[in-house]
C-alpha positions in Angstrom: 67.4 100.1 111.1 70.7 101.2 108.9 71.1 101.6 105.5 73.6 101.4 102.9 74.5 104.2 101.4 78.0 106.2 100.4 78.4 109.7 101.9 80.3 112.5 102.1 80.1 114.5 105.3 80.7 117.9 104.6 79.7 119.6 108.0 82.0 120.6 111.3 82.4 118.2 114.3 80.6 119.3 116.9 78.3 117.4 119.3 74.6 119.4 118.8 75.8 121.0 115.1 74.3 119.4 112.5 76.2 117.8 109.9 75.2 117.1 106.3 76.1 114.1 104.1 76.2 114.7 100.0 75.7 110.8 98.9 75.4 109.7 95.4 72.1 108.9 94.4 71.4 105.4 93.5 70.2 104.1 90.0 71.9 101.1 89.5 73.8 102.5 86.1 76.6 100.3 85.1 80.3 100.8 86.1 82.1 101.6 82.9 84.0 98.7 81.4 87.3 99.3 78.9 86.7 97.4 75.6 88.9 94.5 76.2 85.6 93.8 78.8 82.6 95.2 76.9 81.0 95.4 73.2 83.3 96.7 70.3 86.7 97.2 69.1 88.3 95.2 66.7 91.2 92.4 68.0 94.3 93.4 70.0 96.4 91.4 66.3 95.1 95.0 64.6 96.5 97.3 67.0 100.1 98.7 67.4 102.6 97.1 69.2 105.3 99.2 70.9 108.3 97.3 72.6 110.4 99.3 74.8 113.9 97.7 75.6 115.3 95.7 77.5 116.1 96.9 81.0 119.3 95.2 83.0 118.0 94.8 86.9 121.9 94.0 88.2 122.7 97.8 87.6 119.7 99.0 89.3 119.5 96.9 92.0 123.6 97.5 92.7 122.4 101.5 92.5 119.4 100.5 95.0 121.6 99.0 97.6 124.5 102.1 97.6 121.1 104.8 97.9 119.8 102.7 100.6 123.6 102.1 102.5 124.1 105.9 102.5 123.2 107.2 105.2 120.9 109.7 103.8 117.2 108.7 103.8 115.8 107.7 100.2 112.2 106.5 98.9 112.9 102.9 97.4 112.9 102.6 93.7 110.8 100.1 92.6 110.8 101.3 88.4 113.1 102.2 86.3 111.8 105.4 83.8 111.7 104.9 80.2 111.6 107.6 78.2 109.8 108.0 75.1 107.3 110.4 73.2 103.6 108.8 72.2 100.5 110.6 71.0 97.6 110.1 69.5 99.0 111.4 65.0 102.3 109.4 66.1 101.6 106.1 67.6 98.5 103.5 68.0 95.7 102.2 66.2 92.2 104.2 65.6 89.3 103.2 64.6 85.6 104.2 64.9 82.8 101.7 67.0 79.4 101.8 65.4 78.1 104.4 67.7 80.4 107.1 65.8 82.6 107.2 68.6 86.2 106.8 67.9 88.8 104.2 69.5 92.2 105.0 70.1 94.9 102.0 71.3 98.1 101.4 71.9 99.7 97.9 73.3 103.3 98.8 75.1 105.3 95.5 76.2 108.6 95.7 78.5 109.8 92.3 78.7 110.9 91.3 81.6 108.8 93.9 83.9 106.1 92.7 87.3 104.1 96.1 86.3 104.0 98.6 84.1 102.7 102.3 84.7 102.5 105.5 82.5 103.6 109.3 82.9 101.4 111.6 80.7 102.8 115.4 80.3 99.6 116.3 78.2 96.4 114.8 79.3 93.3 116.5 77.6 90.2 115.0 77.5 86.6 116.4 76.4 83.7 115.3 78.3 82.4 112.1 78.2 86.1 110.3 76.8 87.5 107.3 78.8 91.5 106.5 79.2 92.4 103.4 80.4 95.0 100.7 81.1 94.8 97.2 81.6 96.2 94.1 80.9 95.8 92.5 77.6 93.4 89.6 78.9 91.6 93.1 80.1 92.6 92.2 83.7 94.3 94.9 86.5 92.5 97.9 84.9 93.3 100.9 85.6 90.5 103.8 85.0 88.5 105.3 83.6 90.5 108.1 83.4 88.3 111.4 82.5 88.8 114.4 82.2 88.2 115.3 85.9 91.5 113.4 86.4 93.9 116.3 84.4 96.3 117.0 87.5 98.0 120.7 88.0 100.0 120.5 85.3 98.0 119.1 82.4 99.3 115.8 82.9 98.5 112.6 84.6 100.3 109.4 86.3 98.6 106.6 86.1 98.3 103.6 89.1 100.3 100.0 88.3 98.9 97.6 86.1 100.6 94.3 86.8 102.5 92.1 84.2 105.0 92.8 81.1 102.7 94.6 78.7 99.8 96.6 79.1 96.6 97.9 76.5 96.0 101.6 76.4 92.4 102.3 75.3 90.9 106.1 74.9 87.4 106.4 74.2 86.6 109.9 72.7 82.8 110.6 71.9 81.9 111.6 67.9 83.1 115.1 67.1 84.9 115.4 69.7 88.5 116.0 70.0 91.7 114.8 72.4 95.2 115.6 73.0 97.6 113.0 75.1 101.4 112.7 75.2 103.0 109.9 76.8 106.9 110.9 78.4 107.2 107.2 80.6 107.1 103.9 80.6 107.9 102.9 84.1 109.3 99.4 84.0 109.0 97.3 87.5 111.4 95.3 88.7 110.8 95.5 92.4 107.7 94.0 94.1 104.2 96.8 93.6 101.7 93.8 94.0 102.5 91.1 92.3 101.8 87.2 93.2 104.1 86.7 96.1 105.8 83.4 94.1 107.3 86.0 91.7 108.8 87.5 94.1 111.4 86.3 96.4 112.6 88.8 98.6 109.3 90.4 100.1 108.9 91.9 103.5 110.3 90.3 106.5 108.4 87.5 108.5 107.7 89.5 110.9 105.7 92.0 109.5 102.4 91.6 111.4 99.0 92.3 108.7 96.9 95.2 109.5 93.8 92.7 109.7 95.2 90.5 112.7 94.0 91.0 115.9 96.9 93.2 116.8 95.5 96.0 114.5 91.6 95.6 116.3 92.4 99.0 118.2 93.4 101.2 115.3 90.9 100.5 112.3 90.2 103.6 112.1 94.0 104.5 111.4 94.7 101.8 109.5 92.2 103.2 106.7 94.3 106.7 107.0 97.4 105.4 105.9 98.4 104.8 102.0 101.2 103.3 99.8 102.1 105.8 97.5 104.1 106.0 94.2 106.1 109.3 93.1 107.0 110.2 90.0 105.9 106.1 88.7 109.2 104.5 90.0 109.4 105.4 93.8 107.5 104.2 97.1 106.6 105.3 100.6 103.6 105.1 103.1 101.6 108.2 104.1 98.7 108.9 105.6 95.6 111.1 105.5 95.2 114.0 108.5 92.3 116.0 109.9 92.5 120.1 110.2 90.5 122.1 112.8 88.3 123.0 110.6 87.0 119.3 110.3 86.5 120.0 106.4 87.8 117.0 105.2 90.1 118.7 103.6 92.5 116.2 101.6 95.8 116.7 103.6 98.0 113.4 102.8 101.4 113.6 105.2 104.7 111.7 104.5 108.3 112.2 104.9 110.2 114.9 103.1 112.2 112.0 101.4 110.1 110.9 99.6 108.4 114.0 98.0 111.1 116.2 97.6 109.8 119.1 95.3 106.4 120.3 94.2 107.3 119.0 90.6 106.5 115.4 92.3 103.9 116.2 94.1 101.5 115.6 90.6 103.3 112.4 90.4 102.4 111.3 93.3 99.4 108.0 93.1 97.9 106.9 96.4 96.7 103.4 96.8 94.2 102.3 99.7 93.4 99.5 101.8 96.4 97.6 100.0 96.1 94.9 102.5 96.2 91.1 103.1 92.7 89.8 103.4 94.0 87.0 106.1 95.8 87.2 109.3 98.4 84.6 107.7 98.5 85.7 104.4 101.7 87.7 103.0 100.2 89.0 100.1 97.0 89.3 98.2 96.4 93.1 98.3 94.4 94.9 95.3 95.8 97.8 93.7 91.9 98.7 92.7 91.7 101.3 94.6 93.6 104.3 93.8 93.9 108.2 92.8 96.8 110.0 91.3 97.8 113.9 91.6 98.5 116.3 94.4 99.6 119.5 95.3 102.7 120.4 97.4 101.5 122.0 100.3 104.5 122.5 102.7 107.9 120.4 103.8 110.8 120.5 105.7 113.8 118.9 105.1 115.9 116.1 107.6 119.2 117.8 107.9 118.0 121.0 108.4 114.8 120.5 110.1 112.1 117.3 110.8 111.4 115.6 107.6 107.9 116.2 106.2 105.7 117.0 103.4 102.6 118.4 103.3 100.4 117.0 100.4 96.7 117.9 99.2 95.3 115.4 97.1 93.7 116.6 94.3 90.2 115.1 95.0 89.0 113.7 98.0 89.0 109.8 98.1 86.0 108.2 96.9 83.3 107.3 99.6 83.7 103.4 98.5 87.2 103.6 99.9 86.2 104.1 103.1 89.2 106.5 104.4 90.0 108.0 107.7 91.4 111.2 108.8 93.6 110.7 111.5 94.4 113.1 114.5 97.5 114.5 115.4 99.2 116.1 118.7 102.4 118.8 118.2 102.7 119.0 122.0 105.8 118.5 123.4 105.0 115.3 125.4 105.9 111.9 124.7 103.3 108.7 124.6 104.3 106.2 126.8 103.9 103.5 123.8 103.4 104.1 120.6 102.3 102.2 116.9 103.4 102.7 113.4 101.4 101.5 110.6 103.4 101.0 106.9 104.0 99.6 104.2 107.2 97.5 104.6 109.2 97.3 100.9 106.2 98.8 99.4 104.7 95.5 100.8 100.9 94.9 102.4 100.1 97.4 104.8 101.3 96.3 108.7 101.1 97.3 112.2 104.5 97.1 114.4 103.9 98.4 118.4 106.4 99.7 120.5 105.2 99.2 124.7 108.2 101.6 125.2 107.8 105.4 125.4 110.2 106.7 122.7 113.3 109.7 123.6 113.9 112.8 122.0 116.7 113.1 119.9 118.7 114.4 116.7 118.3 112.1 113.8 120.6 109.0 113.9 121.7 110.0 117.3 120.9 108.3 120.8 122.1 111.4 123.3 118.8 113.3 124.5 117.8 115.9 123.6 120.1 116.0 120.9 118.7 118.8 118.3 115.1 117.8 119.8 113.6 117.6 116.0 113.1 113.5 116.5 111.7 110.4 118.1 113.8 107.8 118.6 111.6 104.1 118.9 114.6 102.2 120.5 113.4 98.8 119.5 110.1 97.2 118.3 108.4 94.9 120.8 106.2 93.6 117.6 107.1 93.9 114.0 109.4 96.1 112.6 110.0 98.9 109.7 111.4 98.5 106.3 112.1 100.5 103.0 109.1 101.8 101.9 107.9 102.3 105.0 109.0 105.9 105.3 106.5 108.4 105.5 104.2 106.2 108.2 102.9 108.0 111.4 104.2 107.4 115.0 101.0 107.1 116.6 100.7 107.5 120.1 98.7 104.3 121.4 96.9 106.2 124.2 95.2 109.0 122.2 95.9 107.3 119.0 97.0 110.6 117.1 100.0 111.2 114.8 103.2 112.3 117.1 106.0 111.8 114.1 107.1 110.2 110.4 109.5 107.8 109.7 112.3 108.8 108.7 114.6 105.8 108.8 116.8 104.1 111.1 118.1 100.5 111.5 114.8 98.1 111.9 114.5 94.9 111.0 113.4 91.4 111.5 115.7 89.9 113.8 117.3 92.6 115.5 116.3 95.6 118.5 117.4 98.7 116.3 116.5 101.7 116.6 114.1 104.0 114.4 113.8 108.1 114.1 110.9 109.8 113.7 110.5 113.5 112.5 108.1 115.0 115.7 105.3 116.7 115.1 106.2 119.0 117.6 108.9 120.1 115.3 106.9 120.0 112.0 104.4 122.3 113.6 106.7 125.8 113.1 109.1 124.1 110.8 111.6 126.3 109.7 109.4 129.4 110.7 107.2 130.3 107.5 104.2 128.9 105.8 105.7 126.1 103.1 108.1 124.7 106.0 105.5 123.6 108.8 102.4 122.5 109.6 100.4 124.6 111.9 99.2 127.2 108.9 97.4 124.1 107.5 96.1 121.9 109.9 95.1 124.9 112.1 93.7 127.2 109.2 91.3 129.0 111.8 94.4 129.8 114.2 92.8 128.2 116.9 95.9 127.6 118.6 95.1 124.0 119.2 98.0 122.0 119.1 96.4 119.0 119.2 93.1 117.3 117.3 91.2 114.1 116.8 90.7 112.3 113.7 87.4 112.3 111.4 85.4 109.9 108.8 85.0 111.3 106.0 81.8 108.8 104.7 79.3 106.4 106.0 79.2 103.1 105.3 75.5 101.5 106.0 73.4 98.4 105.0 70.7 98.3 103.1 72.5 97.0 99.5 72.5 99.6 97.6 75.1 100.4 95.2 76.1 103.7 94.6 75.8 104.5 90.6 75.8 108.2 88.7 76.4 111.6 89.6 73.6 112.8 91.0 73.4 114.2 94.5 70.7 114.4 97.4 71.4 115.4 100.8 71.1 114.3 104.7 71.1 116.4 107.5 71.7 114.0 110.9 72.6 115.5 114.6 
């Protein structure tokens, strides 16, 4: 018999210790719904109307291809920042719902733009007020944002609503009082999830979907890995990675690329599962699923060391999202194949395998051992890599664990190019203290492992219930 039920396991992994899942308790409460979906407000005619202006693509596109022909490694842009200065005394429309509670919205069009996100530098909310986006026929939303959802800095950036103009609604309960102020309007003009017939220049054909057979022997790293945003205009993959202290602590790993500096690391919105539901299918991912803020845990650079950054996500992923933790190994060995799982152009996540056991080498360089920081994939015997897909794991396909992340190379559909890898090996002692390499972190005990499995952080079972409110009982299994 199994049942259905969202939990968070909170307990070590050991065979005979027992382990203890905290799961919501179920009581079939309502998901909250922004007003464009539920009772009240008055019509979107009444409430102000912001235009931002217009943004010229041929620039940014021309700047695009000289940062990707470089040389040097770069996160894609898919935004372009515009700046302004919103609150709640100098823009929008209030008004109060017959409950005494007070509405606060603002309608912000960029014409021209696939999606639209926000950057807040003040978000402070009192308990029980709702901030959300969404589209003005109320679909895409994004939220609700709560107070819970302040990141390290006071601030907040908020996931992708799709389309050229967005609704901004804040709930704040009678009596009580909010402060917001909006610094960006990130304008699209590069593909974040949008129907693939508005957009013509997607990932290559030979991108291979995560949900195809090929991916049957990694599901469980397939639900590590992420598309991420920094700072609302840039991309790259990353993925989620255990510790040895098997606390599901929220460690999200990409390259050093594309999370430069701490100040981004708030920025930074992960999206799961953004996947094709069909083998065949090039698009139809949902951007639903989502959380936004971090803190910048460690990194090393790739000139002067391996490429990395250490992330902790500022909450764990909700239990509905169904993550994994995925295993690495800093040993110096080398798999005999391996498999990278990405994002291609910010695209639907894929799967590309490599039957070939990689070489060590310096980055961009062919002679082995070369500076011995790297893994070079000589070619890809299925699929490839793309922009965007920096940050992914090199997983080894024996003991399917992390061995490196992409840091760029020459990949593509329709050619046997080469891609580098920052090793884990090298990322473990980094540049020889704490907030340049790994091992502090994903060995907090100073085990002196230097290799480890992956974990689950919930359970998924069957019996149909839906998780609803706050409260908490507990499970103890073997």
């Amino acid at each position: 018999m199994t049942l259905r039920v969202s939990c968070w396991t909170v307990a070590p992994r050991t065979v005979l210790a027992f382990s203890t899942l905290i799961c919501p308790q179920t009581t079939g409460a309502a998901r909250p719904t922004p007003i464009a979906t539920g009772p009240g407000g008055s019509s979107y005619s009444a409430v102000e109307r912001r235009v931002m202006p217009m943004v010229d693509t041929a620039p940014l596109e021309a700047e695009d291809q000289d940062r990707e022909r470089s040389g040097r490694p770069v996160a894609p842009r898919f935004a372009k920042n515009i700046e302004v200065v919103y609150t709640l005394d100098n823009s929008g429309t209030w008004e109060t719902l017959n409950n005494g509670s007070r509405l606060w919205r603002l309608r912000i069009a960029s014409p021209g733009a696939l999606s639209l996100n926000l950057g807040l530098e003040r978000f402070e909310l009192p308990d029980g007020a709702e901030f959300w986006i969404l589209a003005p026929d109320g679909s895409g939303a994004q939220g609700p944002y709560t107070k819970s959802n302040q990141n390290g800095t006071g601030g907040l950036w908020t996931a992708v609503v799709i389309g050229e103009e967005i609704v901004i609604e804040l709930r704040v309960p009678k009596g009580a009082e909010a402060s917001i102020k909006i610094i960006s309007v990130n304008h699209g003009y590069r593909f974040f999830g949008e129907r693939e017939a508005l957009i013509p220049t997607k990932r290559g054909t030979c991108n291979v979907n995560v949900v195809c057979p090929e991916g049957d022997l990694w599901r469980d790293q397939i639900r590590s890995v992420a598309r991420i945003s920094i700072s609302g205009i840039y991309l790259c993959t990353a993925q989620l990675v255990n510790n040895t202290a098997d606390d599901l602590t929220p460690y999200l790993l990409t390259a050093q690329h594309c999370v430069e500096q701490a100040s981004e690391a708030p920025t930074v919105v992960a999206y799961w599962n953004f996947q094709s539901p069909t083998c065949s299918d090039a698009a139809g991912g949902n951007l639903g699923q989502n959380q936004s803020g971090s803190t910048f845990i460690s990194s090393s650079e790739y000139a002067t060391g391996s490429d990395f950054t250490l992330l902790e996500l500022d909450d764990q992923p909700q239990p509905s999202f169904n993550v994994y933790y995925s295993g690495w190994d800093a040993r110096d060995q080398l798999p005999s194949a391996t498999a990278v799982i990405h994002h291609p152009s910010g695209d639907e996540k894929s799967i590309s395998l490599d039957d070939d056991p990689p070489t060590v080498t310096s980055f961009g360089g062919s002679a082995s051992p070369g500076d011995s920081r790297y893994l070079r994939v000589a070619d890809w015997d299925l699929g490839t890599t793309e922009g965007g897909s920096s940050g992914s794991c090199l997983f080894d396909s024996a003991s399917k664990r992390c061995v490196g992340t992409l840091t760029g190379g020459f990949a593509a559909c329709g050619n046997n190019e080469p891609d580098w890898f920052g090793r884990v090996h090298a990322h473990w002692t980094g540049e020889g203290t704490s907030t340049t390499r790994l091992s502090d972190w994903l060995d907090p005990g100073n085990t002196g492992a230097l290799t480890w499995g992956g974990t689950k952080s919930s359970f998924i079972f069957t019996d149909g219930f839906e998780t609803g409110d706050t409260s908490i009982w507990s499970l103890s299994v073997p």
